[in-house]
N, C-alpha and C positions, 0 to 999 in steps of 0.2 A: 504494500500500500504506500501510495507517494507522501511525503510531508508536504505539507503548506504553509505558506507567510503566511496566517489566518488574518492578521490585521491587511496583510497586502489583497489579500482577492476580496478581502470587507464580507467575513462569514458574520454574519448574526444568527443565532439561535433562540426561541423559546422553549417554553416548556408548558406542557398541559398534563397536567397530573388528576388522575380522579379513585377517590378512594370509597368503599363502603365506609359508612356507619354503623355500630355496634348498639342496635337498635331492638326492642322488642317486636313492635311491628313495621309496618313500613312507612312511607311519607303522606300519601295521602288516603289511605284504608288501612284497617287496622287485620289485615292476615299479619301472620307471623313471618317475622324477616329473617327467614330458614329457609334455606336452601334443601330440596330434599334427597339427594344425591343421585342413585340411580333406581330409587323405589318407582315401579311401572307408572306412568300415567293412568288416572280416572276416563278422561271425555279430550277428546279433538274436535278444535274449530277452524274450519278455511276459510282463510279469507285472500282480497285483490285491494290491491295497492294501486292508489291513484295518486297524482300529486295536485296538488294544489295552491293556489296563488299565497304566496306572503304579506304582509302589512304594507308592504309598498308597491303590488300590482303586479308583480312581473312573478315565474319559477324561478326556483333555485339549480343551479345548471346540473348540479351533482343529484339532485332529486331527477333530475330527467336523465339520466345517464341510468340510474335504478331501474326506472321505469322501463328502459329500452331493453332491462336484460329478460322482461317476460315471467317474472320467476312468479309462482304461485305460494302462500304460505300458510302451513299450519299449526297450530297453536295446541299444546298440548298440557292439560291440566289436572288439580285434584281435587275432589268437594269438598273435603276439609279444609283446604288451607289457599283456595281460591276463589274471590268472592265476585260477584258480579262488575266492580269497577275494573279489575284487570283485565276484562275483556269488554271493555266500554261497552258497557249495557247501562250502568250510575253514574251518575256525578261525582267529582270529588270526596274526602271528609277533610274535613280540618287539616291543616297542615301536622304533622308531628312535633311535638312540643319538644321533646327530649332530643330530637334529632337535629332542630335547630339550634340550641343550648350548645350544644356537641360544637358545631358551624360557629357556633358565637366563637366561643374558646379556640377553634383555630385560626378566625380570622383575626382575634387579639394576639396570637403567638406570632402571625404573621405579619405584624404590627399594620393594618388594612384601617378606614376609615369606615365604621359599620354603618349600614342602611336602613336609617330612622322606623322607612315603611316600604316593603318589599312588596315587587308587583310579580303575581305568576303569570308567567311569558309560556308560548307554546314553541317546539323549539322540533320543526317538521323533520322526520326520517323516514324513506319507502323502502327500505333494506328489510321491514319485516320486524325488525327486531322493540314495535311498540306495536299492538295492536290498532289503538285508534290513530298510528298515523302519526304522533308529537311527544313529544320527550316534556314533562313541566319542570320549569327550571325557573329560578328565581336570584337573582343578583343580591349577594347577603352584604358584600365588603370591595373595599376597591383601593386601589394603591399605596399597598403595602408593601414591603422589603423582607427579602431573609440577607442576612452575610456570610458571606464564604468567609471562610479560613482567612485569608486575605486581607479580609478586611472589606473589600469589595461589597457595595448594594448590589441584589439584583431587584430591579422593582418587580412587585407585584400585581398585576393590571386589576384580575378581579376574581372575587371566590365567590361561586354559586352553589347554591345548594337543590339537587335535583332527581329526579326518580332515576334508578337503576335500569339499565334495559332489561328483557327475556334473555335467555343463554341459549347459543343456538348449538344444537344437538347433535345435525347432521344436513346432509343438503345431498339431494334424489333427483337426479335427472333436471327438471326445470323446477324444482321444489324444496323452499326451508322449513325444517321444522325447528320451532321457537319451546322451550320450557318457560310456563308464567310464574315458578316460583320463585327468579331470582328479577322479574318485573318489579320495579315497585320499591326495594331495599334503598331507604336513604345513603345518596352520595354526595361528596362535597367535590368542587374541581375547582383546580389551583392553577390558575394560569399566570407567567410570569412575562413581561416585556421581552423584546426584544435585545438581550442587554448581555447574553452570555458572547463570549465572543473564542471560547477553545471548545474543540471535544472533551477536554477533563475538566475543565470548569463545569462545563455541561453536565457531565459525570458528579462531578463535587455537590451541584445546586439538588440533581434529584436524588441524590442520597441524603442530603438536609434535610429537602421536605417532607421527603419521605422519614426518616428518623422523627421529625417532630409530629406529623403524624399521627406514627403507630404510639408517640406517648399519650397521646388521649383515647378515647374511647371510640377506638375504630375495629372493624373484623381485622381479624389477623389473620388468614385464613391466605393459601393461595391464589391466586386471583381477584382476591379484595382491594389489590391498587393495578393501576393501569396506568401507563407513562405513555403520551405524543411528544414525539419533538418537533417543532417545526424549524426549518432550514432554509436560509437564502443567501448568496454571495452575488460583489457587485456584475451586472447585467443578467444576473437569472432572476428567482423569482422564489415565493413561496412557497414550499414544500413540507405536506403534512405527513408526518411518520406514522403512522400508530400501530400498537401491539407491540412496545418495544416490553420485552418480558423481565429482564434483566436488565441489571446497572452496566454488567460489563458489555452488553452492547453497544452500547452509547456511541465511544470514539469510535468505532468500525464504521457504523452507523453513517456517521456523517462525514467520514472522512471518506466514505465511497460513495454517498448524495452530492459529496463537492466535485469530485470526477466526472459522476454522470451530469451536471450542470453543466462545468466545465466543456463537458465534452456535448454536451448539446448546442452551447454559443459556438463551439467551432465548428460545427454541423449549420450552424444558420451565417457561419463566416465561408463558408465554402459554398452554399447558396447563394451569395451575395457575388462573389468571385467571378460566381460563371455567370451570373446574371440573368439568373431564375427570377422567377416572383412566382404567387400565390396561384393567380389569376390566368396560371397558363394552364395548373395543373388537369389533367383526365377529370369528366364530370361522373364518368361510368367505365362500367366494365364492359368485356366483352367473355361473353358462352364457348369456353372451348372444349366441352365435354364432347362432343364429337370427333373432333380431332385429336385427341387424347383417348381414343376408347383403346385403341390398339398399342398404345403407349406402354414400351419399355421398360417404364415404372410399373412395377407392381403394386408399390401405394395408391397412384394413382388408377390405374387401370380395375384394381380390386375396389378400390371407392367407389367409381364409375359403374360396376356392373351392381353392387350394392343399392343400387339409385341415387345418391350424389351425383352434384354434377362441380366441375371448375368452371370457376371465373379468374380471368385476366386482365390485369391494368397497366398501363406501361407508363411510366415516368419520364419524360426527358430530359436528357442531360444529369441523370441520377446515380448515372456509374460512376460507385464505390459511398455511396450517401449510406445504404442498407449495410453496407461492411465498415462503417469506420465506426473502431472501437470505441465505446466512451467510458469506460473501466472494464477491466481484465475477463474477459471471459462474459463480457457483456456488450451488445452492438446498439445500433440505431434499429436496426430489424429487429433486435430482440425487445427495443421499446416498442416498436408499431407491433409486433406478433403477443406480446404480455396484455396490451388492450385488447387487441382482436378475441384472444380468447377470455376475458373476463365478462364483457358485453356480448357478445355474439355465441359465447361456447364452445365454438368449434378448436379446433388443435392448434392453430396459429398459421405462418403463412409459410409458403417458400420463394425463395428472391432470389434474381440471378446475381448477385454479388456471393453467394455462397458456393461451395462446391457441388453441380447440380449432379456431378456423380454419384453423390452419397446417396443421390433418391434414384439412382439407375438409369436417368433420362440418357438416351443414345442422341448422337450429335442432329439425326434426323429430327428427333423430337424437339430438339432445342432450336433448330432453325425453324422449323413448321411454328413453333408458337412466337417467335420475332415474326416471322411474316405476317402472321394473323393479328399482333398488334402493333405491325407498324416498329418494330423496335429496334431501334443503331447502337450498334458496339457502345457509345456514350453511353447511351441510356437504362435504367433499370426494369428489370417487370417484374410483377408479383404475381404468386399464382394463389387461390383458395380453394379448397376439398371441403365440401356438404352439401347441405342440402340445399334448396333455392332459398327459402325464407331466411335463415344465417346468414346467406349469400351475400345475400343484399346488403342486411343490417353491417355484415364486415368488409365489404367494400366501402362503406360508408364512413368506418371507425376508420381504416385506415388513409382514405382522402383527407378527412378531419384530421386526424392525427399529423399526416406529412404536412398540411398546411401549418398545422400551427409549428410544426419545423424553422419558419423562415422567422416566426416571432420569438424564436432559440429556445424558454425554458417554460413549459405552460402548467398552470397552476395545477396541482393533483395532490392527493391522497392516498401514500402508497404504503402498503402491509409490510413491515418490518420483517426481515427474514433472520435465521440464526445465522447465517456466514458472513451477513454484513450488508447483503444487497438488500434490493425492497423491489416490488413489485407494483404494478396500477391496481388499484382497490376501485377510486373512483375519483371524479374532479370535485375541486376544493369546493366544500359550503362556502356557502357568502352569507350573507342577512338576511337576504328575501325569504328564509325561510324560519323568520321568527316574527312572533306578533302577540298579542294579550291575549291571556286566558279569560273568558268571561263565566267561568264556572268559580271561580277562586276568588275572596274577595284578597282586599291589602293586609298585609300581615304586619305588623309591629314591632318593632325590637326596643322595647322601653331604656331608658337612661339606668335606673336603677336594677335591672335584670342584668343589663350590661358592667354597669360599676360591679357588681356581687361575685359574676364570673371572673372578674380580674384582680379579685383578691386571691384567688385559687388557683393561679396559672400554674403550670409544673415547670420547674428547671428546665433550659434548655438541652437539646439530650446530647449538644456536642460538649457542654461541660458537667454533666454525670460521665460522657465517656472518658473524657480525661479522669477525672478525679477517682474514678472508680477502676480504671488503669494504674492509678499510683498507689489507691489503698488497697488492692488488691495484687498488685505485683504483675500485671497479666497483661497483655496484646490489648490495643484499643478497638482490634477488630472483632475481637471477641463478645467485646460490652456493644459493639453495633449488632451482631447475631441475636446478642440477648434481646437486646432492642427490637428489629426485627420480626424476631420469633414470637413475639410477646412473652417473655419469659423475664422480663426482667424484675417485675415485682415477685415473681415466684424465688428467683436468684436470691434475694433479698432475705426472704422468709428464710430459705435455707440455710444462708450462710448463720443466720443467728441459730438454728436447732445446730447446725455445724460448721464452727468456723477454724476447726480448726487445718481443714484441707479446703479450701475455695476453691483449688483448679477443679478438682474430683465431682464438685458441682458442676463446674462449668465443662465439664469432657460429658459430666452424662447427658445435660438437655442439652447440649451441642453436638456432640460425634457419636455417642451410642447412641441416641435417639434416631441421628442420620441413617447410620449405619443397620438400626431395627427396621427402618422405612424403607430403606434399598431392598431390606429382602419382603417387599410388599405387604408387611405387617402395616396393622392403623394406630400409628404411635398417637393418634388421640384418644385414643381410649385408655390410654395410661391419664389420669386427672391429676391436677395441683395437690388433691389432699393423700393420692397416693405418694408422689415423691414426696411432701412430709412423711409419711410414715415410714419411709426408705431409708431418709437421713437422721430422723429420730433413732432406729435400730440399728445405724451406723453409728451414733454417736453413743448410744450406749454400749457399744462395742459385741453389738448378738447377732450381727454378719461381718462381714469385710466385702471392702470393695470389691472383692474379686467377682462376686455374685449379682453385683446389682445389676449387669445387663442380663442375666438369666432370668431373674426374677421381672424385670423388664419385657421379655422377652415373650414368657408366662404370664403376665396379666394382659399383652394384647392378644394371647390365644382364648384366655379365659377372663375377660372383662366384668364380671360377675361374682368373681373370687377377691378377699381383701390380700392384703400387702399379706398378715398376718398368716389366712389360709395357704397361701402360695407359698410359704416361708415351711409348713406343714409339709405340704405335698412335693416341694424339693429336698423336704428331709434336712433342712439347716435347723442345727438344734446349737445353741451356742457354747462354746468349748470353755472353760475355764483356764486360768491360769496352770495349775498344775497339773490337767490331762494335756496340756500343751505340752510342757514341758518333757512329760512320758514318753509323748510323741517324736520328739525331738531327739531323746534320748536314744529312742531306739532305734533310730533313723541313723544317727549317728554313727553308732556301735556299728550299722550292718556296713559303713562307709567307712571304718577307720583306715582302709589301705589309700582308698582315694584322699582323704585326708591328711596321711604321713606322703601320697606323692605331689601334692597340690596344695596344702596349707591352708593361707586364707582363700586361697584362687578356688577349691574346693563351693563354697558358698552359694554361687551362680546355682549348679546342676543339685545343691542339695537343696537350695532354696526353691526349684518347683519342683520337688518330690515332696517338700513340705507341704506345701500350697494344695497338692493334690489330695492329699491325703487330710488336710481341716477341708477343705471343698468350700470354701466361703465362708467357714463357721468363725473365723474369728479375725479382725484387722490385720492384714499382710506386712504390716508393720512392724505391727509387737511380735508375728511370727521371722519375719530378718532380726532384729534383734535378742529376741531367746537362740536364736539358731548360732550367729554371730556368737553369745555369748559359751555356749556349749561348744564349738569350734573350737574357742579359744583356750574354752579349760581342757579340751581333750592334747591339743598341742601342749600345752605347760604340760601335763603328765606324760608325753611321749618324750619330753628334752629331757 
């Protein structure tokens, strides 16, 4: 990946963060704000997506781009825990009281300017993923700052407080299916200025907000926060990330959206060059499934007899536009072919800048489709495989698409990928697709509700991580996992039942908790008041550490058994001092050759014959120590 002057190509970043609320029921109906994991659906609803005009007359371009892709959606629910507004059949209820409280207290941490009297706005999506169509969303705070490390403000633009969408489940030929239990869950979203100006800063900023955060009363929960970043350097344009899943995507992230920008201006420099415009390009395609039935392609030829048909467009003066690179392993064809198939469905396109041998075309075939459109060595063509109706619509995406070429970097919204690249999702929202709720009246935020919550604010959690780093001896990344994880007030409780090993706390809800979860156990069903009882019987010294992941290990098999029972049923009975001792002794005895040939070095290989043999039953401590001490008096009687 190339480095960049970031100040020299003038990178600006934001950030859009949006987290659940740790909430009883939702924001504007009172189901419960439970997710219900993979328990079967009750009842399915279908429904069709229209779009419709915004508060200022006109569609929202990206709500039409939805619409174009046809998709049909079904909503799938429970009778307990789904009530008639989720699937807009009621009107609103009251806002959630407790979940705005939550909102107040972040947007005080974020030091924001609170909004005396909130108006609910409708806030339009056709992706399916709201059934009536609008997101409600409400403006709680507005220009506020967090600080980096540095010292550096980033401002705060504005924090809203707003319904959660549906979670989508799976997606079926032209069809999504939506789950309504995670509709509805109070979210806040933290959107910051334009004001970061590195990928690590970028990095730096959503680990803050995110850290301050999860100190208050948010789900902690996987997928409980969602990061957007948006992107633009000087002569491109805005670019929206979203689904960046991790922190360490961040720098990858943007240091290969600044490539493909990069490499999109020089793609509208090289239109320029030749002395292209817009206005010359093809309006339509041409049909050459006929001419291609006999075609040397088997891709093609097997399409064609399937009933598919190709169409063909030829570009002028477009030879090598579809092949120039604009980051590694990613072209200008691979941006026009990543739309074609988002909107249209089909597989994407083939272009003469590629090696058309790879699809088996014979030189016959290749000159037969230049003649049929017209096409000179200069120029490029595309060809499409399906059906007429796709056809159509992807000849369209891809004329749209090459034009907006000549304007270098056009607004979009693309799906964060794990290697660093991103993909077309859809084109950027704009405003037109927000306007007033008239179901919702104004909501309040009183002076003195306000003053109360800011008697209460928590420490900021970049200085718990220091401080908790130096009075605990330990990595500052560590106190960020606790954080993270929500563990940190449980860390807390523990070190006081046991302080006198801190790390041993922080190895078990950090790395044997991980390490239980990789082997597909549900380390949530280990509870707060079970690891009290873990380190309570650690500290009384009636296990040793050595056991605590078994016993771990045992309550996510058997979640219904206590700490106590499970201590029964592994047979850990606690040993005493002087059957230690016995133990040791005779262990000893049966080792005295290795002993007189190995000394102290002897220790290591007797110390887990020891360990094997108490089996967890007593602090792996006091048993190096007795053991240690028995080495040493058998040595003195061997001199």
């Amino acid at each position: 990946m190339a480095q960049y002057d970031y100040n020299k190509i003038g990178l600006k970043c934001g950030l859009e963060i949006h987290q659940q609320l740790e909430t009883e029921t939702k924001l504007f109906c009172r189901c419960p704000s439970t997710l219900q994991g993979t328990r079967k659906p009750d009842f399915e609803v279908k429904r069709f997506m229209r779009p419709v005009l915004g508060e200022m007359g006109t569609y929202d371009k990206a709500m039409l781009t939805e619409y174009g892709k046809g998709m049909d959606i079904v909503y799938e629910g429970y009778n307990d825990v789904i009530c008639t507004y989720e699937l807009d059949e009621t009107p609103p209820f009251p806002c959630n009281s407790e979940a705005r409280k939550i909102a107040l207290k972040i947007a005080l941490l974020l030091n924001a300017n609170i909004i005396e009297e909130m108006h609910v706005c409708r806030k339009n999506y056709l992706d399916g993923s709201v059934p009536c169509g609008f997101q409600k969303t409400m403006i709680l705070g507005t220009d506020g700052y967090i600080a980096l490390e540095n010292g550096k403000k980033i401002r705060i633009d504005i924090l809203s407080l707003e319904e959660e969408a549906a979670r989508k489940i799976k997606t079926e030929e032209k069809t999504y299916y939506y789950r309504l239990d995670r509709l509805g869950i109070p979210l806040i979203e933290v959107t910051t200025k334009p004001d970061i100006s590195t990928p690590i800063e970028c990095k730096e900023c959503a680990e803050r907000i995110g850290l301050l955060l999860w100190m208050t009363s948010v789900k902690t929960v996987i997928g409980s926060i969602r990061q957007d970043i948006n992107v633009s350097i000087k002569s491109g344009t805005r670019i929206e990330i979203k689904g960046v899943q991790k922190l360490g995507w961040i720098p990858n992230l943007i240091n290969h959206e600044i490539s493909r920008q990069i490499g999109l201006i020089e793609v509208r420099s090289l239109l320029k060059e030749r002395d292209l415009n817009s206005e010359d390009l093809p309006s339509k395609s041409i049909d050459l499934t006929d001419l291609l039935r006999s075609s040397k392609s088997s891709f093609i030829s097997k399409g064609i007899k399937s009933g598919n048909s190709v169409y063909g467009i030829n570009f002028k003066g477009f030879k090598g536009i579809f092949g120039k690179e604009l980051m590694e392993d990613y072209r200008f064809g691979t941006e026009v072919s990543s739309k074609v198939k988002v909107i249209s469905g089909l597989r994407g396109i083939i272009h003469s800048d590629e090696d058309l041998n790879n699809y088996k075309f014979s030189e016959e075939d290749v000159k037969s489709i230049r003649d049929a459109l017209n096409s000179e060595k200069e120029d490029c063509f595309i060809m499409v495989l399906g059906s007429k109706k796709k056809l159509e619509k992807a000849i369209q995406v891809i004329i749209t698409r090459v034009q907006d070429a000549f304007e270098g970097v056009p607004p979009e919204t693309r799906k964060a990928l794990e290697n660093g690249n991103t993909e077309f999702l859809r084109d950027l929202h704009g405003g037109a697709r927000l306007y007033p709720d008239t179901d919702s009246p104004a909501i309040l935020n009183p002076k003195s509700e306000i003053d109360e919550i800011s008697k209460n604010l928590p420490k900021y959690p970049w200085i718990i991580i220091e401080n908790y780093s130096k009075k605990y001896n330990t990595e500052t990344r560590l106190i960020k996992k606790l954080i993270f994880k929500g563990k940190l007030e449980l860390f807390e409780r523990l070190v006081i039942i046991y302080p006198k090993n801190p790390s041993i706390i922080l190895t078990t809800l950090l790395e044997t908790s991980k390490a239980i979860r990789r082997e597909g156990k549900n380390i949530d069903l280990i509870k707060d008041s079970d690891y009290v009882s873990i380190f309570t019987e650690l500290s009384k010294k009636k296990i040793g550490k050595e056991i605590i992941e078994d016993i771990m290990r045992m309550k996510t098999d058997n979640p219904h058994l206590s700490i106590s029972q499970i201590k029964d049923d592994l047979h850990i009975k606690s040993i005493s001092l002087d059957e230690l001792q016995k133990i040791i002794s005779e262990l000893v005895e049966k080792n005295i050759k290795l002993i007189k040939e190995r000394g102290d070095r002897s220790l290591g290989p007797l110390m887990g014959e020891a360990m094997k043999q108490v089996k967890g039953n007593i602090d792996g401590s006091i048993v190096n120590q007795e053991l240690k001490k028995e080495i040493k008096k058998r040595l003195e009687e061997i001199k």
